[in-house]
N, C-alpha and C positions, 0 to 999 in steps of 0.2 A: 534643352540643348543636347542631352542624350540622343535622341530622336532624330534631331537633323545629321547626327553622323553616321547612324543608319543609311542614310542619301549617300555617303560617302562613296565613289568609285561606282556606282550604281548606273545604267543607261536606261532610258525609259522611250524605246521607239517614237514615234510620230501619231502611228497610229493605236498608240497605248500611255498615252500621257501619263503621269505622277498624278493620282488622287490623296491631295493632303486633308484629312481629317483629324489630324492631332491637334491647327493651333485654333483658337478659341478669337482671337482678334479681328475684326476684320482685316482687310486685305485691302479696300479700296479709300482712295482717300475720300476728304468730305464733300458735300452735293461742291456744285461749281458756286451756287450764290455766298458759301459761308467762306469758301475758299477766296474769294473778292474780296469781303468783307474783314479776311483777316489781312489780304494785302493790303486793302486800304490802310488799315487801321496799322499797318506796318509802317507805313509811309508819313501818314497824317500824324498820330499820338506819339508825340516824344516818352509820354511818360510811361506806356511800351515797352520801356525797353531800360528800363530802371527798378532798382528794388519794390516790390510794394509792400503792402501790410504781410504778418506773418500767418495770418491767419484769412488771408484772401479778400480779395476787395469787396468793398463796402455795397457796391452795387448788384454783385452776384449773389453775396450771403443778402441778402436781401429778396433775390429773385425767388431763390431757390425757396428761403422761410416760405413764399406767398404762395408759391406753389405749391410746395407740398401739404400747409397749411388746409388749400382747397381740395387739393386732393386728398388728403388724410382724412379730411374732417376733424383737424384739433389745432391746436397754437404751439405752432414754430414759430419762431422771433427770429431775427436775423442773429443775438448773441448764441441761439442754438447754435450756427453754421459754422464751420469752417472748410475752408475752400483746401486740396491738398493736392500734392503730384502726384496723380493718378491715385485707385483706390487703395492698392497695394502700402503706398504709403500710409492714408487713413487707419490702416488695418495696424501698422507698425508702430504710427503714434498713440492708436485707443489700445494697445496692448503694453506701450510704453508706462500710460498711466493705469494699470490696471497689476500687474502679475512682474515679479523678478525671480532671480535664481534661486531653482526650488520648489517656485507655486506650481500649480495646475491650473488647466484650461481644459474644458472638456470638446472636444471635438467630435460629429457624427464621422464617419465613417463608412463606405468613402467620401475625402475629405479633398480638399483642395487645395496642391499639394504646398504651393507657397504659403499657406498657413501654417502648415508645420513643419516646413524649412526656418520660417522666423523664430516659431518657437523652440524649434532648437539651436537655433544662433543665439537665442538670450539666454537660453538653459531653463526655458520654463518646460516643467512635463508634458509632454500632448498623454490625456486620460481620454482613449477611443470611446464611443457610445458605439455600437453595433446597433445597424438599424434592418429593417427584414428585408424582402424579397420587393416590398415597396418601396424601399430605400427613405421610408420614412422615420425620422427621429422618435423615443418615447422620453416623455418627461418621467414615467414613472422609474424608468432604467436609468435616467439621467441623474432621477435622485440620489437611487443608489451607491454611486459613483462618488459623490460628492465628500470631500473632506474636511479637513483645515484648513488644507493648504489650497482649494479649488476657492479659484478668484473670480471665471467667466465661464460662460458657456457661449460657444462661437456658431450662428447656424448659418448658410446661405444659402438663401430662397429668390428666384427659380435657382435650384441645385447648381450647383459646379462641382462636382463630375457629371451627378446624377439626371439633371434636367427637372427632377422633380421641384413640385411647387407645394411650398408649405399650407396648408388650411387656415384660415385664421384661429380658427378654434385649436391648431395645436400651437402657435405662435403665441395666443394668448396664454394657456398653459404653460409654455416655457413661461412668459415673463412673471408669470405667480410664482411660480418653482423658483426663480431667478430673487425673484423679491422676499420672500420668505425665509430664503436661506442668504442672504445679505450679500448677492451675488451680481457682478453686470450680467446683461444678456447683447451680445452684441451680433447683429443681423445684417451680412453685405446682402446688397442686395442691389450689385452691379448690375445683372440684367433684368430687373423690374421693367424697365421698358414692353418690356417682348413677352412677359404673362398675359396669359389667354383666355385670362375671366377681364372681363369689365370693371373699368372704376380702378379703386385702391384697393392694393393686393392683402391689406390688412387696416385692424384697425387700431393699433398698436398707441397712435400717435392722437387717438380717441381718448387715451385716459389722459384726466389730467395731472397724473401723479410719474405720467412715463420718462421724465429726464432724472428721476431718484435711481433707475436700473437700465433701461433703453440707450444705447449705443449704435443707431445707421449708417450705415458705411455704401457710399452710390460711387459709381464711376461714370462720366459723359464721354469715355472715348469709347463704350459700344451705343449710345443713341446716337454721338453726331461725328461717328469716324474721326476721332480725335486722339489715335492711340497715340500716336506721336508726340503729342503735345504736353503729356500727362494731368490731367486733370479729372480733380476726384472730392468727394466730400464727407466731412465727420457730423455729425448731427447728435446731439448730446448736451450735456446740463452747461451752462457756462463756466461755472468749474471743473469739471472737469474738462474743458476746453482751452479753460487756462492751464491748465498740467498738462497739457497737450503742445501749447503754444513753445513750450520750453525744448520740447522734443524738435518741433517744426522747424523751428529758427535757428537748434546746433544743426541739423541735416539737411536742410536746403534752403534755412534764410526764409523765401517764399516761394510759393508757388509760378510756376511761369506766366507772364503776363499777358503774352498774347494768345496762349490759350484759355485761360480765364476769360479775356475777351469775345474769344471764339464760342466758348460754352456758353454766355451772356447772351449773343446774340442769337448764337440756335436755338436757346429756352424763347427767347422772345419772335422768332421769326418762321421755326423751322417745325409747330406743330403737323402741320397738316403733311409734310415729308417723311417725318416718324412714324407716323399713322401707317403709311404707305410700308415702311420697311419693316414695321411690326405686323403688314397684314402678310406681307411676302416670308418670315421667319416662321408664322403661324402654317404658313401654307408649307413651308421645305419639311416642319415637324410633323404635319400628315402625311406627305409622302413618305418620309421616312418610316412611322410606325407602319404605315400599311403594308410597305415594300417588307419590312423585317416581320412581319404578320406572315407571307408567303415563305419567309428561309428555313426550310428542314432543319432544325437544330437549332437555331437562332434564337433566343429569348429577350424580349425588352423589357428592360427593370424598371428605365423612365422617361421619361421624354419632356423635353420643352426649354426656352430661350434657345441656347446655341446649342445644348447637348441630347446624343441620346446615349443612352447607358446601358450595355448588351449583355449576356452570357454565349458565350460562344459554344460551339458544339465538338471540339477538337479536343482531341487527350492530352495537346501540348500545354506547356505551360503557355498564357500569354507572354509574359514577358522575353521565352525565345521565340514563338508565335510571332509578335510584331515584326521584328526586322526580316524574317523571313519572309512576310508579305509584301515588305517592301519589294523583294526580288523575286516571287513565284507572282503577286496582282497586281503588282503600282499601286499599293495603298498603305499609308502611312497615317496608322492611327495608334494612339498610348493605350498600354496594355493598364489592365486595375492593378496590379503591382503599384504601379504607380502613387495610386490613390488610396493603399490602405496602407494597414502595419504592416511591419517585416515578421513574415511566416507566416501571416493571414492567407488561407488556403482559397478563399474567395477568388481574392486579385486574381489567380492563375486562372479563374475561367471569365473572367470578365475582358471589354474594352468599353475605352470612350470614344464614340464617335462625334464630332464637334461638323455639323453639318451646316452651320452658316457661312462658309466661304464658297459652297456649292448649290447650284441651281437644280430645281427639280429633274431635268434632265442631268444632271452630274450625277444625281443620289441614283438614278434610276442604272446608272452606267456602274457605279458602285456597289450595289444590290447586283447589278449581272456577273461581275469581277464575283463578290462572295457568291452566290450562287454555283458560279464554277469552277470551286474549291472542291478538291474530293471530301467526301465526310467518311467519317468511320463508320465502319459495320454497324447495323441495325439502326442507326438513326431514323427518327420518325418524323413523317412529315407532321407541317402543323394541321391543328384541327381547324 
């Protein structure tokens, strides 16, 4: 919300349009057939438009088990599932039953930043993990970290800010780390869709000991443009899904109902469409890294789903950096301030660029906008 008051009083000629790479959502609503199929289903199911269960209809927690199931390679049940308003919630109620005022949570860094807006609405610690130049997490630093008082460790793969994608091999390590020291490990992992390996992006859901520490947090408004609708999911032991349920039902009763509907039908109709939208996000994050491969100064820390995650070349800070570019390039992107601690010297030469709302020819028009920015003395071209 910062961000958009930057726009404030701003004019962006005709032939210099406003390039927004701050927000992370899509932008367009869903294909035309899901968008039918939720009017119908407006029209036609009374029951629509009525409380449902608190923990999400019986038919989705169901879907969802059998899918992921196949695609994991291990046993989800449907008592795993809970259905939730959007992921953001998910992430509120598995934090609900996990950490109160006073615990810790470990966070990588850069972090995503409504993770630790909640936790500090609850008054739980965010304990930063610092991750390198790969913006990869280390269990062995994460150990270190860990307390009394530390309840979870939070990761999400592909990254939000970073774009980066966890290895299985370090995912599994987290969850040893996680188990060992009698810890959840909780994994969003909203834009799994849009990873760029093959198959399942881990094999997490391979052991059969994984609802004693494992916590999945998914969201269906970036596969099936559903932001609106809110609709999202918790994956985790049955108990603690019941300690979840208690959260669900004071804060929104249930889930929305005809978006439940709408994510039901896009898991069961709309593979071969996702396909497509995953091969076009794979394709805008090439264009992206190669274009920032060419920029004098430019560094790319990581890339992939919606994000790429840069070092900038400029002596300013980012965070008075950004709103200046709003009105020196029409471009509107979050500075790492953002995204890290306060006083974290990093943020200042970082940004996130969230390049799913823009077409290869947008990115390319973006890359010219930075391109012809002055840079400081000596800057070096790339190799």
């Amino acid at each position: 919300m910062m961000a958009r008051r930057w726009l404030d009083g701003v004019e962006f000629p005709p032939e210099r349009p406003l390039i927004n790479v701050s927000q992370a959502a899509p932008v367009a609503p869903p294909p035309a057939p899901l968008r039918n199929a939720i009017a119908e289903t407006a029209r036609q199911d009374d029951s629509a438009h009525l409380y449902g269960p608190v923990l999400g209809m019986a038919e989705l927690r169901a879907e969802v088990a059998a899918q992921w199931s196949a695609a994991y390679e291990g046993e989800i049940t449907p008592a795993n599932v809970a259905i939730t308003a959007g992921c953001n919630q998910a992430f509120a109620a598995a934090l609900a039953t996990l950490a109160g005022p006073g615990d810790e949570v470990i966070l990588p860094s850069p972090w995503y930043f409504n993770h630790r807006m909640w936790l500090d609405m609850q008054r739980v610690h965010t304990v930063p993990l610092a991750t390198g130049d790969d913006l990869l997490p280390c269990p062995e630093r994460a150990a270190r970290l860990i307390t009394s008082r530390t309840r979870a460790i939070v990761l999400v793969t592909p990254n939000n800010p970073g774009g980066t994608e966890y290895p299985t091999g370090l995912l599994r390590a987290f969850l040893d780390l996680a188990r060992r020291r009698g810890l959840a490990l909780v994994i969003d992992e909203t834009y799994r869709d849009f990873h760029s390996a093959p198959g399942a992006p881990h094999d997490l859901f391979a052991d059969p000991d994984w609802p004693d520490t494992l916590i999945q947090l998914y969201s269906f408004s970036k596969a099936y443009r559903l932001t609106g609708h809110r609709v999202g999911a918790m994956i985790a032991a049955p108990a603690r899904l019941a300690e979840a349920e208690k959260f669900l039902d004071t804060v929104g009763i249930c889930p929305g109902q005809l978006g439940q509907r709408a994510a039901l039908w896009g898991m069961r109709n709309l593979g071969s469409w996702l396909a497509g939208e995953r091969a076009e996000i794979l394709a805008r994050r090439a264009a992206i890294a190669a274009g920032l491969a060419r920029l004098p100064g430019w560094r790319l820390m990581g890339a992939g789903a919606y994000f790429a995650y840069v070092h900038h070349p400029f002596a300013e800070n980012a965070q008075a950096l950004a709103p200046d570019l709003v009105r020196r390039a029409g471009i509107l992107m979050l500075p790492g301030t953002m995204f890290r601690p306060a006083g974290d010297p990093a943020g200042a030469e970082e940004f996130r660029i969230a390049f799913a709302n823009i077409d290869t020819e947008g990115i390319d028009t973006l890359l010219a906008r930075l391109a012809a920015l002055p840079l400081p003395p000596g800057t070096q071209p790339p190799k």
